[in-house]
N, C-alpha and C positions, 0 to 999 in steps of 0.2 A: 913447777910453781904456778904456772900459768892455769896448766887442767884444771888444778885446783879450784881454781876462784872460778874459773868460764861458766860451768853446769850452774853454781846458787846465784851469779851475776842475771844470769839468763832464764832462772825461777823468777826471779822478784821481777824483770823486767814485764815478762809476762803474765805474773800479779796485775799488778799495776796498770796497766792497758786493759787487762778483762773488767777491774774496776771502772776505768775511766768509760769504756767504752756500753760499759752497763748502766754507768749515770748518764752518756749523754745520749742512750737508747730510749730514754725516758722521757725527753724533752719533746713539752704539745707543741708536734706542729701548726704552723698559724694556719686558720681555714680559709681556701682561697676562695672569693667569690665568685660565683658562674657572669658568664661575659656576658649573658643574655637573663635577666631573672624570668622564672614563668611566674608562669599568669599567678594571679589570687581572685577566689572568689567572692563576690561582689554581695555575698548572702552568708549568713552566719548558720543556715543548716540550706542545704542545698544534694545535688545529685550531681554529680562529673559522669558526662560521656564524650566521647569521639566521637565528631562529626565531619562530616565528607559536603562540600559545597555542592551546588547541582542543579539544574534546570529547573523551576517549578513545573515543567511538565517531565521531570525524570529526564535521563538522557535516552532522548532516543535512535534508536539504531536503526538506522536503512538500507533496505537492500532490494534488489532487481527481485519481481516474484517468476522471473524467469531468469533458466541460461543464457548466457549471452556474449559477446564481443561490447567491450565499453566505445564509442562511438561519439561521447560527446560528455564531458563534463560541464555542466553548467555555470557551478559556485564555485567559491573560494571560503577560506576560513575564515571566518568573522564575516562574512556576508551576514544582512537580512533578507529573509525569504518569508514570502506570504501563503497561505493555504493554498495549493494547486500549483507552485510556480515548480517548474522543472527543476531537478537536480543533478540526473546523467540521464543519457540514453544509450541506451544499446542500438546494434545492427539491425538493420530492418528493408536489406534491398530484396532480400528472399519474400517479405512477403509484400512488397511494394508492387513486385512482378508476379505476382499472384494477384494482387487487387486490383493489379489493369485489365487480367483474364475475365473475372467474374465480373469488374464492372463491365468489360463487352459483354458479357453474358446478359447481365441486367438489361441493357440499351436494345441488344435484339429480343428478348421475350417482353419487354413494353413496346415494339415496335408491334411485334406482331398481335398483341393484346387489342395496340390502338388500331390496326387492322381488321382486327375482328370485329368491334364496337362499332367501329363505322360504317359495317356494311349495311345494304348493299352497295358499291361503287354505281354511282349517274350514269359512267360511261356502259358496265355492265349490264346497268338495267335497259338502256338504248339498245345493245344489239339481243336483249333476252327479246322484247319486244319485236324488233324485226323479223328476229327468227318465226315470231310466234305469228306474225302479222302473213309471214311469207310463206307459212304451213295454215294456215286459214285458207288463203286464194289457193292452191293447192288441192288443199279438200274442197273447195268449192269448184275447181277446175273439174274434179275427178269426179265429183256429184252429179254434175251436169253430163257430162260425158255417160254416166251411167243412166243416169234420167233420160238422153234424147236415145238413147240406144231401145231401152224397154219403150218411150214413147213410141214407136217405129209404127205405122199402123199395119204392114206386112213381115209377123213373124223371120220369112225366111232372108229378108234384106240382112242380117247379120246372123253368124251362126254364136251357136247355144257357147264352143268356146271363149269366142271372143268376151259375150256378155256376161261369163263366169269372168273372165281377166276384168272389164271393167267395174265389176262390184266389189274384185277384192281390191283393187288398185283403189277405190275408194274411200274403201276398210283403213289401209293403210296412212291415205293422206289424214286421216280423222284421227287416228293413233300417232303420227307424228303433230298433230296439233295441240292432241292434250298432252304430249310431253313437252310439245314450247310451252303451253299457257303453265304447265306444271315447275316447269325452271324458271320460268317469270313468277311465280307467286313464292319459289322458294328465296329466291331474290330480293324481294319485300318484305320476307318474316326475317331474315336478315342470321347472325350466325348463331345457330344450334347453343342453348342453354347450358347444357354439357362443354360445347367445345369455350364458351366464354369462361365458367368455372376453372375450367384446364388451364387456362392463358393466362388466368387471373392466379390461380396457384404456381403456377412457373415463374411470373413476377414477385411473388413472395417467397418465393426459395431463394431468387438469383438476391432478390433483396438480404435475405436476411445471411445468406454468404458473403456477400460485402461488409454485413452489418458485424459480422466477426471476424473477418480478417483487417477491418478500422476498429475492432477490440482489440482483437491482437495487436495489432501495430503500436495505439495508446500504451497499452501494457509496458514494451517497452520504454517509455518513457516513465522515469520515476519520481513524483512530484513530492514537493512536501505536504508533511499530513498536517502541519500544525503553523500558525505564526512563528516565527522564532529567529536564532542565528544559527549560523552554520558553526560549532565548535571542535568539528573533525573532518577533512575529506582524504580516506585510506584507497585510491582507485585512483589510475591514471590511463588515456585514453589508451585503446589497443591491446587493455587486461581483459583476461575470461573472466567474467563475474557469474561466480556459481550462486543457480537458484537459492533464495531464501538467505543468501550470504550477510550476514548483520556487521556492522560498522563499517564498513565501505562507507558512508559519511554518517556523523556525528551529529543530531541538531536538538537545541530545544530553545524552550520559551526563557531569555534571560532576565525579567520585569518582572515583578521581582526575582531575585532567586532564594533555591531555598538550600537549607540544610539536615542533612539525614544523619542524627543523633543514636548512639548506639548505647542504650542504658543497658547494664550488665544486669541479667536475671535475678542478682540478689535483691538490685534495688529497684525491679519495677516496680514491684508492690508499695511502694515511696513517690511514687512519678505523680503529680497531680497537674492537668492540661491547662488550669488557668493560673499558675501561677505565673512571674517573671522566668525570664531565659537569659544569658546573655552569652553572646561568642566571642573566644579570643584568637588573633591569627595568630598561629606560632612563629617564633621569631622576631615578633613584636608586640608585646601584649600593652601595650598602647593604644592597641589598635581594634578594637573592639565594637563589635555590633548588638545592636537589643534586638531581640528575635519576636516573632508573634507567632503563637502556636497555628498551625492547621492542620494538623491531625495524626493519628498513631495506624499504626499497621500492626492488627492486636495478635496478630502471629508470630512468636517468638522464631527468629532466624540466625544459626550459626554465626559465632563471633569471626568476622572477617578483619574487621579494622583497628590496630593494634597504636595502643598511647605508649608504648615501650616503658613503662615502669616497670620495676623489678616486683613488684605484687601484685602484676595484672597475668589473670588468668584468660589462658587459649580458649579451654578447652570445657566451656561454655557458653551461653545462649543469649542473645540481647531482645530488648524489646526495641523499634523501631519509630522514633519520633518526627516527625516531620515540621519544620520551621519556616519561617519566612521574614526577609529584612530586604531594605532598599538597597541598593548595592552603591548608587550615588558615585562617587567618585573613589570611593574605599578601594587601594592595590590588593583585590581580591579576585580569583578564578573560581572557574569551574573544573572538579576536580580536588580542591585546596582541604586543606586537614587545617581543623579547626579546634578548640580547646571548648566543650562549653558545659555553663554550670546552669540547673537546674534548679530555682528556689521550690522550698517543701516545708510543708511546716509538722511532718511525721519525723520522727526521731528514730534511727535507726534502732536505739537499744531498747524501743517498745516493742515487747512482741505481742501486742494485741493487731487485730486487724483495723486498719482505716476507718473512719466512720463511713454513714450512710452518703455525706453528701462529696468523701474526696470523688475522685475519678479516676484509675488507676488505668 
């Protein structure tokens, strides 16, 4: 009796439930509202792109233009730095002990430069003199001596050798006179034309090898290229920083800053430079800045920067806007992802082209 009734007890029940549970399958759930609203725009036809906050001088990236051992960090993050003020430096004992060598070098080839110029030495010229004075009396001694000998008034009081020795003994005092007076006059024209050019070329080599290894040495030292703040320092003292290495420190100009807007290819042709802008920060679009154009980068560049909408396309091309707003006291970085709209006053569903006067 039981079988009986169990199996159609157990049809209907199951009726009955596929019923209910098909009507209450059908009930609107209520739509919950996002904890955060985004933004809305500020324009009733406009342009949306993604923008990336950022230096007005772009973020720039620094790095040693040599190898090196890091030696010395300068900055910190959020410092201000002015044009030329140092950033790190590298090792530099290697060629510090080189620029001691070459400046000895410089100091003795200007010593002996200043040697050359100055001659002839007072005291040099005193004994050139004497010599010269003392090879005169000399040949005068030996003139004489050959003089009273030929005076003789009897031939044979001296013979014929003697009177040969005393004419060349003569000869000779007279040839060592004109080689005093001859070093005494080289004395007074003072040092050789050629030898001064030489002296003077050796001081500009020794100079100009100083003047590169205090290139070098600078080099090492890596300054800032612009006014700015420090918004990165990636290097800590006692790292190898490899030649040309970029982001080792972060800096740029933050007064204002600006904003790199990424208009998706379909609506450049939409994009006009003097219209209004406005940016939203996400997560709070309360919070909102008016932008002022300053200018496009007319080279369309791969889409990088992504709004995560579900009908935003990869795998295309943006046009590259560039903005500018006060930063003031706004909770805004550099770096920051921004929401911003584009006023236009082209309609997307004209497919004529722009007039003569947009600017696209």
């Amino acid at each position: 009796m039981f079988r009986k009734y169990l199996l159609p007890v157990l049809a209907v029940t199951g009726f009955l439930y596929a019923i209910y549970s098909v009507k209450t399958g059908h009930d609107t759930l209520p739509i919950q509202a996002p904890q955060i609203a985004p933004s809305q725009s500020p324009f009733s036809s406009f342009i949306f792109g993604a923008g990336v906050i950022e230096a007005n001088t772009e973020n720039i990236a620094v790095g040693p233009p040599v190898p090196g051992i890091v030696a010395k960090v300068d900055v910190k993050v959020g410092a201000s730095v002015r044009v030329g003020d140092p950033l790190l430096r590298l090792e530099d004992r290697d060629l510090r002990a080189a620029l001691a060598v070459r400046g000895a070098r410089l100091v003795t080839a200007r010593t002996r430069l200043k040697r050359i110029e100055t001659l002839p030495r007072r005291e040099e010229v005193v004994i050139a003199e004497a010599r010269r004075t003392e090879a005169a009396a000399q040949a005068a001694d030996m003139e004489a001596q050959r003089a009273r000998a030929a005076g003789l008034p009897d031939p044979r009081a001296i013979s014929a050798e003697e009177m040969g020795r005393r004419a060349v003994a003569a000869q000779v005092a007279q040839a060592k006179l004109a080689e005093a007076e001859a070093e005494l006059a080289l004395l007074h024209a003072g040092a050789w034309a050629p030898d001064r050019d030489m002296a003077r070329s050796e001081v500009a080599t020794a100079a100009a090898e100083v003047a590169e290894l205090q290139t070098a040495i600078e080099r090492l030292i890596v300054r800032a290229p612009t006014d700015g703040e420090v918004l990165r320092v990636n290097v800590r003292v006692g790292e190898y920083a490899v030649q040309n290495q970029r982001g080792l420190i972060l800096l740029g100009n933050t007064n204002p800053l600006a904003v790199r807007v990424d208009i998706d290819e379909q609506d450049a042709w939409r994009f006009q430079s003097g219209t209004a802008a406005t940016a939203f920060v996400r997560g709070n679009p309360r919070v909102k800045m008016p932008l002022t154009f300053s200018h496009i980068e007319p080279m369309l560049a791969p889409k990088t920067s992504l709004t995560g909408e579900s009908t935003e396309r990869v795998d295309t091309r943006v046009l590259q806007a560039i903005y500018r707003f006060d930063r003031g006291t706004l909770p805004v970085y550099v770096g920051q992802q921004v929401d911003v709209y584009i006023s236009t006053t082209l309609d997307p569903s004209e497919n004529t082209a722009p007039n003569a006067g947009a600017q696209p």
